[in-house]
C-alpha positions, 0 to 999 in steps of 0.5 A: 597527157598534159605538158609538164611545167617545167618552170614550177618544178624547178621552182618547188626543187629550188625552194626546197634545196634553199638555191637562188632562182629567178624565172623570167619570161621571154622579155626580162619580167621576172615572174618568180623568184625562190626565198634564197634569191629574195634573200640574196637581192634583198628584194621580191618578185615583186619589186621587178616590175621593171625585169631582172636587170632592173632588180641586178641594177637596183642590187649594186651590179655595176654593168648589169647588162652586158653580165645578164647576156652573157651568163646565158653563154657561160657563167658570170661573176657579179658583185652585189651590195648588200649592207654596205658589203660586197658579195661575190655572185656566180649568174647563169642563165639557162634557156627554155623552150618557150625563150623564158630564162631560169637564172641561178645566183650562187655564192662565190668562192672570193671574199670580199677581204681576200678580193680586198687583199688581191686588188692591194697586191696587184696595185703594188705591183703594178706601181713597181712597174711604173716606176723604172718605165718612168725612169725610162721614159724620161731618160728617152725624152732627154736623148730626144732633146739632143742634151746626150749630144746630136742625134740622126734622124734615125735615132729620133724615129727609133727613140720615137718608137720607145716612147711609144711602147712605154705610152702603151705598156703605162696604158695598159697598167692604168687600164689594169688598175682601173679594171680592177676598181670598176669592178669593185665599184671604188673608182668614183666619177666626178661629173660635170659640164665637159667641152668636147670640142676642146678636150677632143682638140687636145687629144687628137693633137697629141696623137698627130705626130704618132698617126704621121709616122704611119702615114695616117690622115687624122681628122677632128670635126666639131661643130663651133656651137658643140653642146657641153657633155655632162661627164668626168673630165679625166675618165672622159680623156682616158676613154677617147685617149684609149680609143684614138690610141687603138685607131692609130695602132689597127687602121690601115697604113696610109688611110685614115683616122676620124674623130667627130663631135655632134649633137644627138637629141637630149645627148651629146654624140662622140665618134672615133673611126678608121679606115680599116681592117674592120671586124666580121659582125659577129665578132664585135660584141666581144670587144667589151668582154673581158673573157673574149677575144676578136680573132678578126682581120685586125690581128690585135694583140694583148688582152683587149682590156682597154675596150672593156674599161672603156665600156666601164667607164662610160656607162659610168658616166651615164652614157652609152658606147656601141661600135659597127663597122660601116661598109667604108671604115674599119671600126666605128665607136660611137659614144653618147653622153648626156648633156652638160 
């Protein structure tokens, strides 16, 4: 008796119930798509010599990649750019035996003004946070100057500590902030020829009296000739500001934090590394979802946004972060850039 062709089946049922399929092969071609999801991706079968994350990509979907793996896992929301709109998009993929992957784009249930309307709403309230933090912080820094009279020494560590929380709880509003406009593809990169040596200098040293305070060795290595990376000037000190500030936090006391600037072919390489705890394997990869958590050795607290704008941001700017976990360091982020 002949196999089945479970492939065309779902193919026939999906053009007949009008769904959204695109069938893949085992390396990413696409070897058939319904007239739904030609209709929704504005594109045919055709058009994705290049695979599906090639059609998602040309489509508006911004970090394709990390959404078509993991919509195999469970399902992912993408927004996709058709007509100058924006339609939100439930992916899932689903496995056969053969390794060949079925993937369904349903519509969404959030529109694109009520997504409009809630990004409006949580930048307002996160500016209503900013504000007394600021007032706050200021007032600290003032205690710190010694205007409010002398101070003990171990009023300056405690005033210290305050000032780094509101640096933390500032950061994690930005984060927030920016997460919800990467997502909606409205925050702009302003590229252009960025020195990593001296951007990476002026960074590490706002960092150093945070890493003394834990009894850390904080380390820049740039070579004097540092090729220029092409990227945004801002964004780029918001990723290194993000990752350095992470180290300093997760890395053992009284070990060690590197950050290191070098040539890699046609790009530019950027690496921040610590002296541990690390991470099991197969819990890195969660680090740039923004639906996961490590349940590490590191006990990290919160919600991990930063790592995931992080991850936004650079492939923003054209370039690529990966992290490891080398057998003499904890964490390992490394970032190419292209050059400047």
């Amino acid at each position: 008796m002949p196999a089945l062709d479970h492939a065309n089946i779902s193919y026939q049922v999906g053009e007949q119930l009008g769904l959204p399929l695109v069938f893949c092969g085992p390396d990413g071609a696409v070897r058939s798509m319904t007239a739904a999801a030609v209709d929704m991706l504005g594109t045919s079968a055709a058009a994705g010599a290049g695979g599906f994350l090639a059609l998602l990509t040309a489509a508006g979907v911004d970090d394709a990649e990390h959404g078509l793996a993991q919509s195999c896992q469970a399902p992912v929301e993408i927004w996709l750019q058709r007509g100058g709109r924006r339609l939100s998009v439930e992916l899932r993929g689903h496995r056969e035996g053969d390794q060949s992957v079925v993937y369904s784009l349903l519509p969404g249930t959030v529109t694109e003004e009520q997504e409009e309307r809630r990004a409006e709403f949580q930048s307002l309230i996160a500016h209503d946070i900013r504000s007394p933090l600021a007032v706050i912080q200021g007032y600290a820094g003032l205690l710190t100057t010694g205007q409010a009279g002398p101070l003990t020494e171990t009023q300056r560590e405690f005033l210290a500590g305050i000032d780094d929380k509101i640096s933390e709880l500032v950061r994690l509003l930005d984060d927030f902030l920016d997460y919800q406009r990467l997502e909606a593809g409205a925050l702009p990169m302003q590229l252009e020829a960025v020195s990593l040596d001296e951007l990476g200098s002026q960074v590490v040293d706002e960092y150093r009296s945070r890493a003394a305070r834990r009894g850390l060795s904080l380390e820049f290595d740039s070579p004097a000739s540092a090729p220029m990376a092409l990227a945004d000037p801002l964004r780029l000190r918001q990723v290194l500001d993000n990752l350095l500030g992470n180290a300093v936090k997760y890395a053992a006391q009284n070990s060690w934090v590197r950050v290191t600037v070098a040539e890699d072919g046609p790009a530019v390489r950027l690496v921040v590394a610590d002296g541990g705890p690390g991470l099991p394997s197969s819990e890195l990869s969660a680090l740039f979802d923004p639906y996961q958590r490590s349940q590490g050795h590191r006990h990290i607290q919160g919600t991990g946004l930063g790592l995931v704008v992080v991850h936004r941001l650079v492939a923003a700017q054209g370039g690529h972060i990966t992290v490891d976990c080398p057998a003499d360091a904890g964490l390992r982020f490394t970032i190419q850039l292209p050059r400047g």
